[in-house]
MIZAVO-931048 format. One record per residue (C-alpha): x, y, z; residue number from 1; chain. Coordinates in pm, 1 decimal. Layout:
N
<x->X&y->Y&z->Z&num->NUM&chaine->A>
...
END
This chain:
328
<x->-5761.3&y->2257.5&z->-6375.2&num->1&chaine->A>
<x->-5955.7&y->2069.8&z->-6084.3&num->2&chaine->A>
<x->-6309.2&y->2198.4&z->-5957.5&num->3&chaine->A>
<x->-6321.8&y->2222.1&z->-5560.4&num->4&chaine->A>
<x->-6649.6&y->2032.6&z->-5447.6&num->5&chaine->A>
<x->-6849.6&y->2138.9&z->-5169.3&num->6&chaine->A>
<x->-7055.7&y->1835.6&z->-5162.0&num->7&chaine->A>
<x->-7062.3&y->1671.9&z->-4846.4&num->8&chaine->A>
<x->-6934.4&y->1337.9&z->-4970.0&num->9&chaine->A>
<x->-6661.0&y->1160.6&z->-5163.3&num->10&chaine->A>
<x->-6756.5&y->1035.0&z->-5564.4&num->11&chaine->A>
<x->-6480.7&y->712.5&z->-5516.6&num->12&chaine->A>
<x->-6605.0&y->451.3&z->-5736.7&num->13&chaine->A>
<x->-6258.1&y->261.0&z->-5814.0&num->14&chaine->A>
<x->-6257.1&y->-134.6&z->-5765.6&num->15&chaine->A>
<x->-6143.9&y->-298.8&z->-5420.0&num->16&chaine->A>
<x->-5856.0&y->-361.5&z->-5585.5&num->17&chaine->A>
<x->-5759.0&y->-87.8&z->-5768.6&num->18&chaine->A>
<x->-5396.0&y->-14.3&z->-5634.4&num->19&chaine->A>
<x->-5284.5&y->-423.7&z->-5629.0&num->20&chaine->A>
<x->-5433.9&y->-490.1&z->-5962.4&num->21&chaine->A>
<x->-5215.2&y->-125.1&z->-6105.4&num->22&chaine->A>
<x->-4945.9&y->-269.2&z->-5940.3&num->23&chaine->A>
<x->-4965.7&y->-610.1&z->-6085.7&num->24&chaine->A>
<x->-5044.4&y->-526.0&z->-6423.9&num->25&chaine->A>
<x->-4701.9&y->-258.3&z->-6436.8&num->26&chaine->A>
<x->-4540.4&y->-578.2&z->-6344.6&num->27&chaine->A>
<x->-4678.5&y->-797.9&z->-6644.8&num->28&chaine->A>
<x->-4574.9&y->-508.0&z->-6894.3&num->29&chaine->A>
<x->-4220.5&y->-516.9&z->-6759.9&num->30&chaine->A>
<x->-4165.3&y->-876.3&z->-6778.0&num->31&chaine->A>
<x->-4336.6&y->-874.1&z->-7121.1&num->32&chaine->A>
<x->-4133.9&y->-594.4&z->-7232.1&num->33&chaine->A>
<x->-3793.7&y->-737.1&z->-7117.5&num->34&chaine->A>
<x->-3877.3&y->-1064.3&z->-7328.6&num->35&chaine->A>
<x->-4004.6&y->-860.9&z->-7625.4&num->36&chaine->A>
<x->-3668.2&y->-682.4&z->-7618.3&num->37&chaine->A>
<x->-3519.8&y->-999.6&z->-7594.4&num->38&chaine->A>
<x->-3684.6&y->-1185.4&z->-7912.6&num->39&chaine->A>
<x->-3639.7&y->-854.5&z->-8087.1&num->40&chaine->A>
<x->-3271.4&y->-853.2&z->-8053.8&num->41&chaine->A>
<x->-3207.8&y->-1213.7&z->-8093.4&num->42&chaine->A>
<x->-3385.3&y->-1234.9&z->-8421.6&num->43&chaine->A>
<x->-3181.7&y->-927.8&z->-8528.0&num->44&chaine->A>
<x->-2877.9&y->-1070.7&z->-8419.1&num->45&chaine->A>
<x->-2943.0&y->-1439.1&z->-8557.6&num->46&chaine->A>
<x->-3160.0&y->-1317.9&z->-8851.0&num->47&chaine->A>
<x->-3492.6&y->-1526.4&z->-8748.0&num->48&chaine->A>
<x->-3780.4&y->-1377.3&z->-8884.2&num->49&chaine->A>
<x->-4000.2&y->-1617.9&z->-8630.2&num->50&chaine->A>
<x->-3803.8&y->-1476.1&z->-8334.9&num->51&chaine->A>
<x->-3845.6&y->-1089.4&z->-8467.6&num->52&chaine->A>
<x->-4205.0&y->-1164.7&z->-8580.5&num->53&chaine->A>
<x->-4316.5&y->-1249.4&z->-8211.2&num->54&chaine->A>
<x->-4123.8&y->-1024.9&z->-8055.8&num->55&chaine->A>
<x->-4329.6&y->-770.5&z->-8269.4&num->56&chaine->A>
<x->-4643.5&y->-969.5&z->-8185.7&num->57&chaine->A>
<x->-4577.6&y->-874.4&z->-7793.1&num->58&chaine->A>
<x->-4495.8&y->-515.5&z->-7860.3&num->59&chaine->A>
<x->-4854.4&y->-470.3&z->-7929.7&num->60&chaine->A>
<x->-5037.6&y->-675.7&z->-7674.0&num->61&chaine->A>
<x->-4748.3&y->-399.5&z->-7435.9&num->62&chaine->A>
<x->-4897.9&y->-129.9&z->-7594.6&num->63&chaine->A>
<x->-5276.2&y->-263.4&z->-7503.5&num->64&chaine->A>
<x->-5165.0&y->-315.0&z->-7165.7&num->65&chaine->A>
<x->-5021.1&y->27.7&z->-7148.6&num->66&chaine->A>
<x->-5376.8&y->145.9&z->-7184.2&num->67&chaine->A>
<x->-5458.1&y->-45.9&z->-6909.3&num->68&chaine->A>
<x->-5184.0&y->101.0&z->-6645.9&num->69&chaine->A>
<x->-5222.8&y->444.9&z->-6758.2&num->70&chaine->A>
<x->-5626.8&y->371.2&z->-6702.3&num->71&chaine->A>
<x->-5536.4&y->292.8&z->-6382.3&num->72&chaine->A>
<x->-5314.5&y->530.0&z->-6281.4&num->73&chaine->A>
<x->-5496.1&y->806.0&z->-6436.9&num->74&chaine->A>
<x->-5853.7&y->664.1&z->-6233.0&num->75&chaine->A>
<x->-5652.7&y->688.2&z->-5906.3&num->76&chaine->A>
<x->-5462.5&y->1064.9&z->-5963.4&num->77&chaine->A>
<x->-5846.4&y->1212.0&z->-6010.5&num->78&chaine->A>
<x->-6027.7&y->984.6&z->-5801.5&num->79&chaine->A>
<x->-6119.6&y->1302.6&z->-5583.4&num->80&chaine->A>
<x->-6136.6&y->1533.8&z->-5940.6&num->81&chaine->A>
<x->-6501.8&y->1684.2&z->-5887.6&num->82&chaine->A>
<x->-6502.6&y->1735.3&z->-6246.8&num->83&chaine->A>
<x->-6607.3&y->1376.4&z->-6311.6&num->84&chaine->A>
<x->-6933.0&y->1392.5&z->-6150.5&num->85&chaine->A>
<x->-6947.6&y->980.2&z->-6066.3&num->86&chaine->A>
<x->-6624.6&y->987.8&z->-5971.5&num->87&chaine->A>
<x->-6364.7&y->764.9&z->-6228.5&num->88&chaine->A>
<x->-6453.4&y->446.7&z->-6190.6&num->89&chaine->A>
<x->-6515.0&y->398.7&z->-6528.2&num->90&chaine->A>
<x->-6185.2&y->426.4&z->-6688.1&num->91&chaine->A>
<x->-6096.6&y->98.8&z->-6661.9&num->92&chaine->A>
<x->-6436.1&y->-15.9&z->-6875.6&num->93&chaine->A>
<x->-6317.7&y->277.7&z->-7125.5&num->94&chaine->A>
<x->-5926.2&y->110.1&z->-7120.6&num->95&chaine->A>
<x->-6113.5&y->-232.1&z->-7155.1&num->96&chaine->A>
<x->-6308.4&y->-114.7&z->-7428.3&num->97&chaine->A>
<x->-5974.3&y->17.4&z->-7624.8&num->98&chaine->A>
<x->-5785.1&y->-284.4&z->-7543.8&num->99&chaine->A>
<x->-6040.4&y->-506.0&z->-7685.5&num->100&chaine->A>
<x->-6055.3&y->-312.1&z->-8028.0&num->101&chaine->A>
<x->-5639.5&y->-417.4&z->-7997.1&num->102&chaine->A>
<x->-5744.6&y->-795.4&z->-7932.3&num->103&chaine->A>
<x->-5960.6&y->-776.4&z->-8208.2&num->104&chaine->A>
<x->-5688.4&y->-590.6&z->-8453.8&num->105&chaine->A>
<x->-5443.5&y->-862.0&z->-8355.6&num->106&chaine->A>
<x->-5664.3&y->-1143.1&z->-8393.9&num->107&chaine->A>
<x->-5768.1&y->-1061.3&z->-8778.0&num->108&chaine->A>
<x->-5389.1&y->-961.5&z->-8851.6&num->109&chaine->A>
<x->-5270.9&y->-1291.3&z->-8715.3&num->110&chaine->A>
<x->-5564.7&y->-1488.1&z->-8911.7&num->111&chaine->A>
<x->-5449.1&y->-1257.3&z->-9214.5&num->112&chaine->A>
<x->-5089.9&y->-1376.5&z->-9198.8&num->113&chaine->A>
<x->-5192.1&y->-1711.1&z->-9169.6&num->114&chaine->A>
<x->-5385.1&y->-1714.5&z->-9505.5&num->115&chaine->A>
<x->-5094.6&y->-1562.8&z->-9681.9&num->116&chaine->A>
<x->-4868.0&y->-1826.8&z->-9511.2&num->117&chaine->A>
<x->-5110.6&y->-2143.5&z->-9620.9&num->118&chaine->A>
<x->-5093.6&y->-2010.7&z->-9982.7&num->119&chaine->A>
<x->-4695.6&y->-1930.4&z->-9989.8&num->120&chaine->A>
<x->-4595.5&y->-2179.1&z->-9755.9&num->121&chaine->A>
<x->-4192.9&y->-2103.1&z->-9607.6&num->122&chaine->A>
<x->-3931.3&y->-2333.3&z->-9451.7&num->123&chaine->A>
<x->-3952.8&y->-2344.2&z->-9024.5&num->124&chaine->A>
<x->-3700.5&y->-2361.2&z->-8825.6&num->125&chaine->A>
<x->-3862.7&y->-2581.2&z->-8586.9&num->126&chaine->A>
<x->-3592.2&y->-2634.4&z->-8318.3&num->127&chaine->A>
<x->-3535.6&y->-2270.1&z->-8291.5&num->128&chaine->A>
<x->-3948.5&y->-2182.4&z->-8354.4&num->129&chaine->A>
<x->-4028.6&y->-2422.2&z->-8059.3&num->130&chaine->A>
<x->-3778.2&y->-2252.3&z->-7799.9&num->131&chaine->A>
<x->-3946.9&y->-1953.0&z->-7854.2&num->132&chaine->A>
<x->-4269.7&y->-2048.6&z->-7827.0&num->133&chaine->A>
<x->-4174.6&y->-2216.4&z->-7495.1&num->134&chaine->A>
<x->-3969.0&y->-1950.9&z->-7360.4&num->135&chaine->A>
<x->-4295.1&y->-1718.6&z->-7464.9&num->136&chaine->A>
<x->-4605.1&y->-1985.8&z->-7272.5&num->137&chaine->A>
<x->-4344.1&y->-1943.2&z->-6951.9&num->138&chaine->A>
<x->-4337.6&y->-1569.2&z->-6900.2&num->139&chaine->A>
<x->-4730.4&y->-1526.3&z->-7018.1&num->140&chaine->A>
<x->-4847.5&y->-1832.6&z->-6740.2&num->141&chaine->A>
<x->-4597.3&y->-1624.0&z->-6490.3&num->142&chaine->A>
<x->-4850.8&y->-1307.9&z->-6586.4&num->143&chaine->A>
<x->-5164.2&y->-1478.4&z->-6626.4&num->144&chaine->A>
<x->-5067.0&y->-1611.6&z->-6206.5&num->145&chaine->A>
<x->-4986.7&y->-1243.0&z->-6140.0&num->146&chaine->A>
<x->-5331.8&y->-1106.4&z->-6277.0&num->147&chaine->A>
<x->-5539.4&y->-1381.3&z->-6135.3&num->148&chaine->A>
<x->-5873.3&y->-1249.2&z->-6000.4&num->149&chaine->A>
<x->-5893.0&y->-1335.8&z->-5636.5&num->150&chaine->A>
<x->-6248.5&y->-1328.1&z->-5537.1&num->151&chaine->A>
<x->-6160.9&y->-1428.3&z->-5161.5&num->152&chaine->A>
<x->-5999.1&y->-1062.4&z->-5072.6&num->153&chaine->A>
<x->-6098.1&y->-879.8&z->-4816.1&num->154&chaine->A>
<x->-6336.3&y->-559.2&z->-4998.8&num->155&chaine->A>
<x->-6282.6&y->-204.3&z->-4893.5&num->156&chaine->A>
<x->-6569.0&y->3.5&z->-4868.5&num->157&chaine->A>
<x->-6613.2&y->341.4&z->-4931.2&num->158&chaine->A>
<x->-6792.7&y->534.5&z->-4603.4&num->159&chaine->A>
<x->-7006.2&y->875.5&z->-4699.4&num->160&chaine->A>
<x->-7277.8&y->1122.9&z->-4580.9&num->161&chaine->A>
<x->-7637.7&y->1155.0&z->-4657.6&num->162&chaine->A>
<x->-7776.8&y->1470.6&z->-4701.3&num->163&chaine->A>
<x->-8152.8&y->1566.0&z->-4735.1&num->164&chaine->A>
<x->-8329.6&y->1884.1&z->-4859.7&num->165&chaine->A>
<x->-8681.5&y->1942.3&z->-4789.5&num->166&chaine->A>
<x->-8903.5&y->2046.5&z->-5099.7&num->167&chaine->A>
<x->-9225.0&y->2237.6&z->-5146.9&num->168&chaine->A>
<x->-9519.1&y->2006.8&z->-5237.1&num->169&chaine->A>
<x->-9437.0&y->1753.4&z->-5075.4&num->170&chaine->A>
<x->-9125.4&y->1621.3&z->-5231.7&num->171&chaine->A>
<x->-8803.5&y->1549.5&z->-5039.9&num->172&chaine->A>
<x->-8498.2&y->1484.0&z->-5220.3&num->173&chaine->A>
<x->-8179.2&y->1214.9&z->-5016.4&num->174&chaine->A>
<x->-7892.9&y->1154.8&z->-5197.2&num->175&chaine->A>
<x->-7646.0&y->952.4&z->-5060.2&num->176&chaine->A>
<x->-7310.1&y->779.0&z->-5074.7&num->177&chaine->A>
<x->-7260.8&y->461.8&z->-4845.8&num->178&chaine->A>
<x->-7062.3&y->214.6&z->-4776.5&num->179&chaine->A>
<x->-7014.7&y->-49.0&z->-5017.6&num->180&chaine->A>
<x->-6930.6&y->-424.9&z->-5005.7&num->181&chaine->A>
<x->-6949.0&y->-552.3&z->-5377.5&num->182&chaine->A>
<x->-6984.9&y->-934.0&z->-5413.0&num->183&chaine->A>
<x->-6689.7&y->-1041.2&z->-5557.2&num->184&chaine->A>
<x->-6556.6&y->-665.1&z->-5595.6&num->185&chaine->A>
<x->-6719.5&y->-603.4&z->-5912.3&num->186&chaine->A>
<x->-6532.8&y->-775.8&z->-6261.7&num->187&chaine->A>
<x->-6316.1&y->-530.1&z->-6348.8&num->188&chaine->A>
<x->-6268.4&y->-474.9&z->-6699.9&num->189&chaine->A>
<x->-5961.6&y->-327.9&z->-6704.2&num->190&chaine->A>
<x->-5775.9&y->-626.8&z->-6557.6&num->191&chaine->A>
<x->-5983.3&y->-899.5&z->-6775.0&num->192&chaine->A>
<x->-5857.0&y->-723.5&z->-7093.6&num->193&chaine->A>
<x->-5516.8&y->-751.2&z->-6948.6&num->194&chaine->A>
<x->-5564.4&y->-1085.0&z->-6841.5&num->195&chaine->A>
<x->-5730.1&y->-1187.4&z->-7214.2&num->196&chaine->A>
<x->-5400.0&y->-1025.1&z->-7317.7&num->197&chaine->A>
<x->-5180.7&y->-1266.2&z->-7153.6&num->198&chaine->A>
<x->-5383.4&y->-1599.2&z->-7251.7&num->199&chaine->A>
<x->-5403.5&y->-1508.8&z->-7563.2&num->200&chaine->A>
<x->-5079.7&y->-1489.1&z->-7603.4&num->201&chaine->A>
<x->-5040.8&y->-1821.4&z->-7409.5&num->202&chaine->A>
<x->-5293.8&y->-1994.4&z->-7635.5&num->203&chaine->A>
<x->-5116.6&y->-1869.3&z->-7970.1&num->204&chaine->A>
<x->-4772.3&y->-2011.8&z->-7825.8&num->205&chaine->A>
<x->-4953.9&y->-2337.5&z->-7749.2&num->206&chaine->A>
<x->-5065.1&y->-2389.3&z->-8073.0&num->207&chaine->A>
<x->-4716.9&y->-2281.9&z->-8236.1&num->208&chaine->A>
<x->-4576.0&y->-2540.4&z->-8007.4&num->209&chaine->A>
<x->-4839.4&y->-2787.6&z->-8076.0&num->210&chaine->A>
<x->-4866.2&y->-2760.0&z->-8467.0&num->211&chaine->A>
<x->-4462.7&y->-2741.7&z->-8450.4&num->212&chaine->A>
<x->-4404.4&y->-3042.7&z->-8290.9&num->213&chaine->A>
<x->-4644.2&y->-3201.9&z->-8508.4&num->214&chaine->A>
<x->-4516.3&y->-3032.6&z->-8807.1&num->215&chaine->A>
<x->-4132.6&y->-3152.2&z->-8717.3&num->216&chaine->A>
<x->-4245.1&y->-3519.6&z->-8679.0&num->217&chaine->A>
<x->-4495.3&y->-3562.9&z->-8970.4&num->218&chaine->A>
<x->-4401.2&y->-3273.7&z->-9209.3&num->219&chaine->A>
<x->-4701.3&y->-3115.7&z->-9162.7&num->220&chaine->A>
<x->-4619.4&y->-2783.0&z->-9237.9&num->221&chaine->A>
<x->-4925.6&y->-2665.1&z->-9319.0&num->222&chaine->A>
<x->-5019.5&y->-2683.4&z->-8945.9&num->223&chaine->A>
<x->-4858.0&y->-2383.3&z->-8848.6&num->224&chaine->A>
<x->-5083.8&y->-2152.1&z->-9049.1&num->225&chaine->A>
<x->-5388.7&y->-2364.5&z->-8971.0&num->226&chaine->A>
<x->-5348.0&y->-2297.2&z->-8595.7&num->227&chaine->A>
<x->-5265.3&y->-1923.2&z->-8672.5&num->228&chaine->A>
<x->-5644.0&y->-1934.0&z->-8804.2&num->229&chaine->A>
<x->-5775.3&y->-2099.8&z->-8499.7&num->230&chaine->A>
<x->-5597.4&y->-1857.1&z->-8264.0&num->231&chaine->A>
<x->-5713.7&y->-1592.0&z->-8438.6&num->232&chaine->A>
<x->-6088.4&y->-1671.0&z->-8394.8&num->233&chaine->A>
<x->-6075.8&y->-1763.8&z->-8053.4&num->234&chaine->A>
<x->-5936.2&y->-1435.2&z->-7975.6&num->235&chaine->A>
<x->-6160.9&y->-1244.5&z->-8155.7&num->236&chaine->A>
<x->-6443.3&y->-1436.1&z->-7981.2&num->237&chaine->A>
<x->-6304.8&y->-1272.9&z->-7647.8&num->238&chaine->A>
<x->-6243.3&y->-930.2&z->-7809.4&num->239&chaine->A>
<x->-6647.1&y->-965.1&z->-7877.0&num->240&chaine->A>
<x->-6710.0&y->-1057.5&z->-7539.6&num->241&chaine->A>
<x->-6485.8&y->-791.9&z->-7376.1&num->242&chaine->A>
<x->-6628.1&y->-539.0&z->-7616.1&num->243&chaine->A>
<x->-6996.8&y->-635.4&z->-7532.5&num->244&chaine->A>
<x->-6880.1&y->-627.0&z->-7138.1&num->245&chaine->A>
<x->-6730.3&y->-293.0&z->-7149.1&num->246&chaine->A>
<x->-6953.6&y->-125.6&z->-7380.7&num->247&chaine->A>
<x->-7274.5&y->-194.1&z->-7162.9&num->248&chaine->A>
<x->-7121.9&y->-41.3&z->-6872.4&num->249&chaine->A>
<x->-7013.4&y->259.9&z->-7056.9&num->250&chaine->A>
<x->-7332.2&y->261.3&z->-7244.0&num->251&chaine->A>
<x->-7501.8&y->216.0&z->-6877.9&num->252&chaine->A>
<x->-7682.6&y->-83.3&z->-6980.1&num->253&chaine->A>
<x->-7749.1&y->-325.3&z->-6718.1&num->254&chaine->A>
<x->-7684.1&y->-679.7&z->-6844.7&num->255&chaine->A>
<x->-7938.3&y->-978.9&z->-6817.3&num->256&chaine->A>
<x->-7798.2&y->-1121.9&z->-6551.8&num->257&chaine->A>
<x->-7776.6&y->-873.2&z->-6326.3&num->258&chaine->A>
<x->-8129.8&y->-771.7&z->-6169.9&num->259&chaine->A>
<x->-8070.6&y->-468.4&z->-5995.2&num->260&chaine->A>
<x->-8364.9&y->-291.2&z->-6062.6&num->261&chaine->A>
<x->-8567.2&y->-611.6&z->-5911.9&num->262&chaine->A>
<x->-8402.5&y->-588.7&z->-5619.7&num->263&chaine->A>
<x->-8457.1&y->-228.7&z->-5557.5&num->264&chaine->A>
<x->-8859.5&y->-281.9&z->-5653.6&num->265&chaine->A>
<x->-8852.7&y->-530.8&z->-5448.7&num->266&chaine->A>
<x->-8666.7&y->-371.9&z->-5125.3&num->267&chaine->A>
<x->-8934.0&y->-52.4&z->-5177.7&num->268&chaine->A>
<x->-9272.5&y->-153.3&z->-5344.3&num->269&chaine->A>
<x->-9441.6&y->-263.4&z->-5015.3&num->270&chaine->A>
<x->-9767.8&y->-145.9&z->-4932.6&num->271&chaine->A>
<x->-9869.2&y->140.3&z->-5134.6&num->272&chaine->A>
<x->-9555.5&y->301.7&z->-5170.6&num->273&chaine->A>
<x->-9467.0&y->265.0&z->-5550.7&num->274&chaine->A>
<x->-9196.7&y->359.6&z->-5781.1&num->275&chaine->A>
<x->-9240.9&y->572.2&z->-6061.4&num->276&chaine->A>
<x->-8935.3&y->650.6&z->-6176.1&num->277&chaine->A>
<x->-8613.3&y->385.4&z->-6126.3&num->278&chaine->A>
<x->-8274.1&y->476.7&z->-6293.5&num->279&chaine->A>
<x->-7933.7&y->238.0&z->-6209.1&num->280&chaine->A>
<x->-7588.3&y->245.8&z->-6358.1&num->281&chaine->A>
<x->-7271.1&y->93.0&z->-6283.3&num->282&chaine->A>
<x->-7002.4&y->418.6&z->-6168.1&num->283&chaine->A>
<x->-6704.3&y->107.9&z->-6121.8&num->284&chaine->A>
<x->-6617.7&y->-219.6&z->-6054.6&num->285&chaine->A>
<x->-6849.1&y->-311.6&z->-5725.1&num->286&chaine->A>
<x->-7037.3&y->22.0&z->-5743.9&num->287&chaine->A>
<x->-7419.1&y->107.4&z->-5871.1&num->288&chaine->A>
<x->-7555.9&y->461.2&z->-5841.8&num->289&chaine->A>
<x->-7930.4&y->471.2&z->-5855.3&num->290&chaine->A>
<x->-8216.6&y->751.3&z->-5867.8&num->291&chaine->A>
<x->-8560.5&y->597.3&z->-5753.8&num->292&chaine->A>
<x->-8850.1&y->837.1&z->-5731.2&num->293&chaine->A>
<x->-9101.7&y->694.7&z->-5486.1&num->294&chaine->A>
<x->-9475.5&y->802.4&z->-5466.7&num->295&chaine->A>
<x->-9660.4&y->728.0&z->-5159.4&num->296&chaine->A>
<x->-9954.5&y->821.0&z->-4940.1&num->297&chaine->A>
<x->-9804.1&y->800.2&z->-4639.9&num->298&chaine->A>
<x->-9601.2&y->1151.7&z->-4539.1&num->299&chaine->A>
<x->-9224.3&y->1014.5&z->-4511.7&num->300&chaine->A>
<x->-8851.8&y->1072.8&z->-4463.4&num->301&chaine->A>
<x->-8621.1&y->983.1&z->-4781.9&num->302&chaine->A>
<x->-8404.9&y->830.1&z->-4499.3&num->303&chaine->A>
<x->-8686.2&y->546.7&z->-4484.1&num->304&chaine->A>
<x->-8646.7&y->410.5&z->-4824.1&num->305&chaine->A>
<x->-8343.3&y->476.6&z->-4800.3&num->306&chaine->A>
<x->-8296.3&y->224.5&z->-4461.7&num->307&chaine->A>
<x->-8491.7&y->-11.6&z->-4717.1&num->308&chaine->A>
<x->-8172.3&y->-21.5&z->-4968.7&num->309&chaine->A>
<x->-7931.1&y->-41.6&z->-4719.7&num->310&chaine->A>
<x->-7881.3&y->-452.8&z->-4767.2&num->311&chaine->A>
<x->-7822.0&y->-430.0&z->-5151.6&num->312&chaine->A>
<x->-7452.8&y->-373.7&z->-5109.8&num->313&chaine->A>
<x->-7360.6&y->-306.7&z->-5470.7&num->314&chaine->A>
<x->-7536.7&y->45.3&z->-5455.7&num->315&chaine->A>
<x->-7306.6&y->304.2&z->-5329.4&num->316&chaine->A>
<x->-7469.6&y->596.6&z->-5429.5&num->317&chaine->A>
<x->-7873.4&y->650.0&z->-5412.9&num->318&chaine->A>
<x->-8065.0&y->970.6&z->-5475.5&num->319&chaine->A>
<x->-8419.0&y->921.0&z->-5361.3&num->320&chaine->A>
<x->-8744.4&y->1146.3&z->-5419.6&num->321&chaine->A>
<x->-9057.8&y->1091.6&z->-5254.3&num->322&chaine->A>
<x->-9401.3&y->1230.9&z->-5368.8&num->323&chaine->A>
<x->-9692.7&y->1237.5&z->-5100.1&num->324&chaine->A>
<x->-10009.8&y->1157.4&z->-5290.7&num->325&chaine->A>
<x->-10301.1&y->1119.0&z->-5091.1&num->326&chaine->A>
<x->-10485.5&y->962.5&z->-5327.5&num->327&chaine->A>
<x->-10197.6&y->688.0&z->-5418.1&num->328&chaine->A>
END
């Protein structure tokens, strides 16, 4: 059941990109899928256990992606839903957060498997093992091109309405919505879990391929479940870092590189005016809400400061209060 709003301006928060990265990533999980089917049925057929176990091994980095799309899809069909107060621009850090608790699932099975396979070592097929791996590198380099991150796009902002009440005591109150230009568009965590999807599916068939060929020409069979190991670290490395990503944003934690808050002292702290309370948060990918409570002596519009934020184009939404103190 939606909630009719009768604010006087939109809560859209999704990426630039939003509709061309849902797009692209529906596109990934069908060619994925096809070639999952594919492996799945071959090994069936031909009874290869390395063909059905990485047709297996796709079916779940499908089912991350899934999360993804539906994140997506799900972000755009209540973009206007006044039930989610900041809009849904966060469901893709929520999808990326999922998906990387996936990455991190497959990364300790595959390091798992590996163990058991260095202490019960089994005959390869390495003709047949190496086909697949190649077949599998070609469709996930033809997704990782399809989810690249442009950063030279033309950014879509999203236009709003101030709207100021006066208070008793000399506090006025402006929140408002403008237009925003994020550098870059904001990362999108939705699409980078996808995209850690894909190479890590590339990387794992690059080190079948690698320890195969090497295992085929020395007999070094022990390769194979060596480079499972490796794989399996790496991966879990970017689970970490996806997990750390997402998390802050959901956790509205604003990372060390990002100085937000600076800027906005900065852009307001002249003179005597002073902030005494300064809250930011990311709403989605590009877009920073703030509340900034300004005390000053001078009697003034909310519309000032608010002229004062106008160059710090990731904010596109900013409630600000200002107290008149005399004495400040």
């Amino acid at each position: 059941m939606s909630m009719s709003s009768d604010m006087s301006h939109s809560h859209v928060f999704l990426g630039s990109d939003h509709q061309r990265n849902e797009r692209r990533i529906w596109l990934v999980i069908a060619l994925t899928a096809v070639m999952m089917v594919v492996e799945i049925a071959a090994g069936t057929v031909f009874g290869s256990m390395a063909l059905l176990a990485d047709g297996w091994h796709m079916s779940t980095h499908v089912s991350a992606m899934l999360i993804s799309a539906l994140a997506y899809l799900y972000a755009r069909r209540h973009q206007h839903n006044a039930r989610f107060t900041f809009g849904t621009g966060k469901f893709g850090d929520l999808a990326g957060f999922a998906s990387a608790i996936v990455l991190a699932l497959i990364a300790l099975i595959m390091g798992w498997e590996s163990v058991l396979r260095l202490l019960n070592p089994v005959a390869i097929n390495f003709r047949e093992a190496i086909a697949i791996a190649t077949v599998g590198l070609v469709v996930n380099l033809a997704s990782a091109w399809l989810l690249r991150d442009d950063h030279d796009h033309h950014h879509h902002g999203h236009a709003g309405h101030g709207h100021s009440h006066g208070h008793p005591h000399d506090h006025n109150h402006d929140d408002d919505h403008h237009q925003a230009h994020g550098h870059g568009g904001g990362r999108d965590n939705n699409l980078r879990s996808v995209y850690i999807h894909v190479i890590a599916d590339a990387m794992t068939s690059v080190l079948a391929i690698a320890a195969l060929l090497l295992g085929s020409r020395f007999g070094w069979t022990f390769l194979d479940p060596v480079m499972g190991i490796v794989g399996g670290l790496v991966i879990l490395q970017w689970s970490w870092s996806l997990l750390r990503a997402s998390g802050a944003v959901l956790l509205d934690f604003i990372p060390q590189g990002e100085d937000l808050p600076g800027e906005i002292r900065g852009a307001i702290e002249t003179g005597t005016d002073r902030i005494t309370d300064l809250h930011v948060w990311q709403v989605g990918p590009g877009h920073h809400a703030a509340i900034v409570a300004v005390v000053t002596p001078v009697s003034r519009d909310p519309a000032f400061y608010k002229a004062r934020l106008a160059d710090i184009h990731e904010l596109s939404h900013v409630t600000v209060e200002v107290t008149v103190d005399k004495a400040a």
